[in-house]
N, C-alpha and C positions, 0 to 999 in steps of 0.2 A: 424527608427524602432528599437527597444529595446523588449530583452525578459529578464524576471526574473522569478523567483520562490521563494516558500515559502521552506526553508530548515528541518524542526522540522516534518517530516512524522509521529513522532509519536503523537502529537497534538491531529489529529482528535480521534482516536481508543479511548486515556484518555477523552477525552471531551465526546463522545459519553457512555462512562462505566460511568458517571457521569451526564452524561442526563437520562441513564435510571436506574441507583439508585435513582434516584427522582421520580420517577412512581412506585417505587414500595411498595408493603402493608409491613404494620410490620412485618406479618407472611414469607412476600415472600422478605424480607431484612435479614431474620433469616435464611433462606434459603439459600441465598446468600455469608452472611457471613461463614457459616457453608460450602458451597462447596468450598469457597475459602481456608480455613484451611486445607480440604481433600488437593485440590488439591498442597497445600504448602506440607502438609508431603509427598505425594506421589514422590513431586521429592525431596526432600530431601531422601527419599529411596533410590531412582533409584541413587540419587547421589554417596550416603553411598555404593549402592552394587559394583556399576560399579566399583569407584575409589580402593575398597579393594579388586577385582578382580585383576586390575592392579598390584596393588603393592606386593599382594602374589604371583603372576606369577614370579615379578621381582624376589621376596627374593630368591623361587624356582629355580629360572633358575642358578643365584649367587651359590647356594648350591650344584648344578650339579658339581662334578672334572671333571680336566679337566687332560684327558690322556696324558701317556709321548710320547704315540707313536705317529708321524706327520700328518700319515692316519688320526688318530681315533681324532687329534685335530681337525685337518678340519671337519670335521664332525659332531665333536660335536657344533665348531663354525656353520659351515651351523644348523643345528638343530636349535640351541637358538636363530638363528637371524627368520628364520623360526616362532616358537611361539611366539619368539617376536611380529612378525607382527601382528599376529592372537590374541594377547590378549586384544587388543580393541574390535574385533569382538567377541569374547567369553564374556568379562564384558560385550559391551552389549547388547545381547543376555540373557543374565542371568540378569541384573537390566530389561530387559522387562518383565521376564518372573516370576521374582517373585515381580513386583510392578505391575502386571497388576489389579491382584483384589482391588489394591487400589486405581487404575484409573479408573476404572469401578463404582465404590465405589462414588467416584468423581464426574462424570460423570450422575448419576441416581438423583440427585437432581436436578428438573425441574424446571428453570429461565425464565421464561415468551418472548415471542420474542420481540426484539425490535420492536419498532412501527416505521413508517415511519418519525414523525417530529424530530425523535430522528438523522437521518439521516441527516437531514438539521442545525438542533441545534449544530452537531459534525465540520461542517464546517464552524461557525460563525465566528473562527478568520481568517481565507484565504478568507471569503465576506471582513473583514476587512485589511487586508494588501493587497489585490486588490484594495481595494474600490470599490466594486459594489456597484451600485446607479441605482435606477430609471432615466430616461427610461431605459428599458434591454431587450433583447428578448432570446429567446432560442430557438433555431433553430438545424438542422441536419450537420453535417461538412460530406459531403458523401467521400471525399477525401482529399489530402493535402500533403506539399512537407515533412511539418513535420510528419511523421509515427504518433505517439503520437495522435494525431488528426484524425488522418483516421478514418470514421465510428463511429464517437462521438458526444452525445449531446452536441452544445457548450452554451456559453452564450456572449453574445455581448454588450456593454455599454460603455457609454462616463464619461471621468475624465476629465474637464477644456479641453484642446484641445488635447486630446487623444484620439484614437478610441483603446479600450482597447478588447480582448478577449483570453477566457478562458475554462475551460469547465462548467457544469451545478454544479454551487455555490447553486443555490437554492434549488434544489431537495436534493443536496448534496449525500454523501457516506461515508460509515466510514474509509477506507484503505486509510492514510496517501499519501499511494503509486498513486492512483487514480488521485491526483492533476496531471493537465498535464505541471502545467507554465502559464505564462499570456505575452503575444504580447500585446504591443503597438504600433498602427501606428500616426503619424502628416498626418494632411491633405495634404501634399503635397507629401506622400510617397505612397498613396494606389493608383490602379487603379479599379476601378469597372465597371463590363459586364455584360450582361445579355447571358447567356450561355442553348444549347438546349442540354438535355442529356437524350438519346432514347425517353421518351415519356411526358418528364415535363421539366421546365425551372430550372435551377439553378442558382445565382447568383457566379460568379466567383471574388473573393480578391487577386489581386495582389501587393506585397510589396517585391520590389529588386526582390532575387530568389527566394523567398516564397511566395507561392499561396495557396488559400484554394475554394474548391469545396461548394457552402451553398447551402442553402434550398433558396429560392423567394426570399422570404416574406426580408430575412436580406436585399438586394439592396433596397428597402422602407426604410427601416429603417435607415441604414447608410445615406442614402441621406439626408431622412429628419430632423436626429437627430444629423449629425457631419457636414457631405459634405454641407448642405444649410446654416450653421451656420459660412461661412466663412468670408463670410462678414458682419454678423449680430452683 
């Protein structure tokens, strides 16, 4: 049994913003281009107010004397380290509050919703460094030793003598973060059962310490698409 993962989480999100720039009309490209420059000056604002917040604070604080008497040092050192602390939270505070009309601003140009194949389209390189392949099914993971997995559509599919799974590649999603990894098992590592859980059958995958809770239907299919090909 081996696990991997695809590392580049931000993949899907670029592929997906570039699926659905391809759907869209002149008018609503114009659109697009036009909220993204908003939203570039905006935080170039917020950048400009925050960072001159800070560093006026600093000059100010600098400019403060500093008394001869020992009390009134201490004191005035407690103070400066004081608004010290507070001058991030003050910049920003003030780059929210006066960049917001321009996030709003931002914000008010309407981009069409993504469609659903745009969802599947963003995950075509991790079908590709998996290598999902027909046959496959997709199935419920109702449980599992790996967390990640708990209560996830998964996907199931054979590579040469691997019994490979994953989550649902084909429906896909946009958040990089979404990929869960990919289990591979050899036929000589899994064990499969057929398990009663309160009121419907589950198929149970056992591999070393790693188990996973499925839906039926996947003990058919591992059987007859990996398990009966052992000696074929």
């Amino acid at each position: 049994m081996r696990y991997f993962k695809y590392k580049n989480t931000n993949q899907n999100i670029n592929n997906a913003l570039k699926e659905q720039y391809k759907t869209l009309t002149e008018d609503e490209k114009r659109i697009f281009r036009k909220e993204k420059r908003w939203r570039k000056f905006s935080t170039i604002v917020s950048c400009t107010i925050y960072i001159s917040c800070i560093v006026v604070g600093i000059l100010l604080l600098i400019l403060i004397p500093q008394p001869s008497a020992w009390n009134l040092k201490i004191f005035t050192i407690f103070g400066k380290v004081i608004i010290g602390c507070t001058l991030p939270i003050v910049g920003a505070v003030l780059a929210i509050g006066f960049s917001m009309p321009l996030w709003k601003k931002a914000g008010s140009f309407h981009i069409p919703t993504m469609k659903k194949e745009i969802f599947s389209k963003a995950c075509g390189h991790l079908r590709e460094y998996y290598e999902l392949q027909e046959p496959y099914i997709i199935t419920k993971c109702f449980d599992a030793t790996d967390e990640k997995f708990q209560n996830h559509d998964v996907c199931i599919f054979v590579v040469g003598d691997e019994l490979r799974f994953t989550t649902d590649l084909v429906r896909g999603f946009l958040h990089g973060e979404r990929d869960l990894g990919c289990y591979a098992f050899k036929r000589d590592e899994i064990i499969l059962l057929k398990q009663q859980d309160e009121n419907h059958l589950i198929a149970e995958l056992r591999a070393d310490n790693t188990t996973f809770w499925l839906g039926f239907r996947a003990k058919s299919f591992i059987e007859k698409n990996f398990i009966a090909k052992k000696s074929g």
